[in-house]
C-alpha positions as CSV (number, residue, x, y, z in Angstrom):
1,X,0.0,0.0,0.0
2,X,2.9,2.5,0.5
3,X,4.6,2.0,-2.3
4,X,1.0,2.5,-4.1
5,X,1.2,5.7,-2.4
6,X,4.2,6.9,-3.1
7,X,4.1,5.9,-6.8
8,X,0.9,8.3,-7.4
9,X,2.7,10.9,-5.4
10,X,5.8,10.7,-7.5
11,X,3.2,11.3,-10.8
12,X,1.8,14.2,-9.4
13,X,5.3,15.6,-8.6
14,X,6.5,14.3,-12.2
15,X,3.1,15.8,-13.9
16,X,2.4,18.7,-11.5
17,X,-0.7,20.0,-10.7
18,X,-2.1,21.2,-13.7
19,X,-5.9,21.5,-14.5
20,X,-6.8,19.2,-17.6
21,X,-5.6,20.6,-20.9
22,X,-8.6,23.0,-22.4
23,X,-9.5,21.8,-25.8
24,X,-7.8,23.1,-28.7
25,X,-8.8,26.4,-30.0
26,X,-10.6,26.7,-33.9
27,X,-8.3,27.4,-36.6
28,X,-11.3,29.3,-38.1
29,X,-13.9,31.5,-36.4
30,X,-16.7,33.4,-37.8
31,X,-18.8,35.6,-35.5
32,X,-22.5,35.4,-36.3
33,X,-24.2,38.2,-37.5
34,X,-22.2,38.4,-40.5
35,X,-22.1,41.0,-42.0
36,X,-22.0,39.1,-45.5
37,X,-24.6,40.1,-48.6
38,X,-26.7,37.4,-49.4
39,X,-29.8,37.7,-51.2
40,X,-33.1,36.1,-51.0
41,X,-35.1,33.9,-53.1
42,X,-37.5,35.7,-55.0
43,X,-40.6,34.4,-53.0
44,X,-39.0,36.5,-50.0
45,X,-38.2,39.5,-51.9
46,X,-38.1,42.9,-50.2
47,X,-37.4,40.7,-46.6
48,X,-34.6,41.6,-44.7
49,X,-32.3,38.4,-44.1
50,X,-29.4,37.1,-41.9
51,X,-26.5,34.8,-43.5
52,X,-25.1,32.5,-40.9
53,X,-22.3,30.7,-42.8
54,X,-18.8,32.1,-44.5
55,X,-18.2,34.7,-46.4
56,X,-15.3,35.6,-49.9
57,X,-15.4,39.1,-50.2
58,X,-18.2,40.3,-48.4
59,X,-20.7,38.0,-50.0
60,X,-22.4,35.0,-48.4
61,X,-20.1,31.9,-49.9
62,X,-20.7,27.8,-49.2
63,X,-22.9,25.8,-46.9
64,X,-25.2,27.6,-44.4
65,X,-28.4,29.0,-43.1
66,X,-30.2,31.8,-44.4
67,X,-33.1,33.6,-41.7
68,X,-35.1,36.0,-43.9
69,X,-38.3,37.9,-42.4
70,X,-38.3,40.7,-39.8
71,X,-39.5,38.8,-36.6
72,X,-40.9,35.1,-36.2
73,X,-41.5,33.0,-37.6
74,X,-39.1,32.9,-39.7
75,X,-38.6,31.3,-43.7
76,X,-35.2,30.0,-43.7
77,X,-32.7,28.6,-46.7
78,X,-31.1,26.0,-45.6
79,X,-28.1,25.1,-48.4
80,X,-25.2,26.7,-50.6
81,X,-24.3,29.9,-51.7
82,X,-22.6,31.4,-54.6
83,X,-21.4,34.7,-54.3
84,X,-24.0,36.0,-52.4
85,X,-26.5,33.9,-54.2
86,X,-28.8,31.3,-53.6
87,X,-27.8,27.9,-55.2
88,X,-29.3,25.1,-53.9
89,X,-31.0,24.0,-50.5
90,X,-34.1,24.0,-48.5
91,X,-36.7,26.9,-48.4
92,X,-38.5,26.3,-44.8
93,X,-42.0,28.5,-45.4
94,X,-43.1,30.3,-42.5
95,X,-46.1,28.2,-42.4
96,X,-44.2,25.5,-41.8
97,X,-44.3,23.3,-45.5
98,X,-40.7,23.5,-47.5
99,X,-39.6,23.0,-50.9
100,X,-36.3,21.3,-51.9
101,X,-34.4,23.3,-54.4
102,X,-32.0,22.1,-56.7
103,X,-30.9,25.3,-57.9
104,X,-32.3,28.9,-58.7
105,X,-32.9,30.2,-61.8
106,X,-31.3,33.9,-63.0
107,X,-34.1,35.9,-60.9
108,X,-34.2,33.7,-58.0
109,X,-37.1,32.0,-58.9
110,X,-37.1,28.0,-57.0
111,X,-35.9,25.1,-59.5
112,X,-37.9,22.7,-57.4
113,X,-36.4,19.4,-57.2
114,X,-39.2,17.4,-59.4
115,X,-37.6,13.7,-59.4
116,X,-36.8,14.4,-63.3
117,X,-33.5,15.4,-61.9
118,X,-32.3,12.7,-59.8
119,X,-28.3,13.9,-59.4
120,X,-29.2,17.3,-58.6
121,X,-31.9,16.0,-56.2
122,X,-29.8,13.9,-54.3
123,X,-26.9,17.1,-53.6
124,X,-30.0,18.7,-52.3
């Protein structure tokens, strides 16, 4: 039993007392609000909205959320964006129902994911 003892002693003294190591910091941080542009689809026009992803030169960029409306509840695009433009995702309607978009045409208009594009369904 005392050499027990003594052994755990010794690792504290070989260790010392240190708390446990805090995890590793991110290499990457964003802090949310951006202040990226994104715009909306055109079903939303006119709405203010709130990108919460990254960001290339100012301009929403990649995988994220978009809030759009004033106060709740909320629509929300749920995807990729291309320069500050929708791409492809999920538009969550404020009355709950949502559409699955495979893309957006030139004036933001939904290219609804219709099973005639399978591929493009599928990245959705």
């Amino acid at each position: 039993m005392m050499n027990q003892t003594i052994g755990f002693a010794a690792l504290l003294a070989i260790g010392g007392m240190t708390s446990p190591a805090s995890p590793p910091k991110p290499r990457h941080t964003t802090s949310f609000p951006t202040t990226c542009r994104a715009s909306v689809p055109a079903r939303f026009s006119g709405q203010p909205s709130q990108w919460l992803g990254a960001c290339a030169a100012g301009k929403a960029q990649g995988l994220g959320v978009l809030r759009i409306g004033a106060r709740q509840p909320f629509a929300f695009l749920v995807g990729r964006m291309k320069e500050g433009h929708p791409a492809s995702g999920l538009v969550f309607n404020t009355d709950k129902s949502y559409a699955a978009a495979r893309g957006f045409d030139a004036h933001g208009r939904i290219l609804v994911a219709d099973g005639y594009h399978l591929r493009e369904q599928d990245a959705v």
